[in-house]
N, C-alpha and C positions, 0 to 999 in steps of 0.2 A: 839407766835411770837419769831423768836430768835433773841439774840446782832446781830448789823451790823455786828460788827467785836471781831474776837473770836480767840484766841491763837497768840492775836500781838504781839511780841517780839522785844522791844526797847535796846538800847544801848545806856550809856552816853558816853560823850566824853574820859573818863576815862576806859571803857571797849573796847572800838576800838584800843587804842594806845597800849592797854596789845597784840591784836590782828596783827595789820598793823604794819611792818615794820617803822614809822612815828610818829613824837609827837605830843603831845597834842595842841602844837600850831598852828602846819601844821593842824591839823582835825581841828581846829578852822577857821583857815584861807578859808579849803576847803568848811564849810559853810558859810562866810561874804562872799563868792565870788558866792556860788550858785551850786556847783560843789557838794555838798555830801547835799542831803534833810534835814532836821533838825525842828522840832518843840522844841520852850520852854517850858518847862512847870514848874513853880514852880524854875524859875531863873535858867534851866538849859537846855542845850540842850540833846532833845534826837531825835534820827536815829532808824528809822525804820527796820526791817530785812530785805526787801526789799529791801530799800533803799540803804541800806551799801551795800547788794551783787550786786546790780546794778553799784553801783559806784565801788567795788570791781573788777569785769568786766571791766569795762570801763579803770580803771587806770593798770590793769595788775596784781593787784592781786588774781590769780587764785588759785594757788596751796596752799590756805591757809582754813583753816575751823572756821565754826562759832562754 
């Protein structure tokens, strides 16, 4: 049987803001509001690669790379 899920690549709030244009308070703010997916885990938040590039899309950040 294989893992559900296999080669998932998370980002904390600290590796987005190295990324986005954006600080660390605004990515914060963008998940209390629902705007950017985010799981806790172990008192912090992490974003899915998915998830960032979706919201990445959505907000106009295109021409940037993960």
């Amino acid at each position: 049987m294989q893992p559900l899920l296999t080669n998932v690549t998370e980002y904390g709030i600290e590796d987005i803001a190295k990324v986005l244009p954006i600080g660390e308070q605004q990515i914060r703010r963008y998940i209390k509001t629902g705007e950017l997916k985010a799981t806790l885990k172990r008192n912090r938040y992490r974003v899915a690669e998915e998830d960032l590039k979706t919201f990445m899309v959505e907000k106009g950040f295109t021409n940037l790379n993960l």
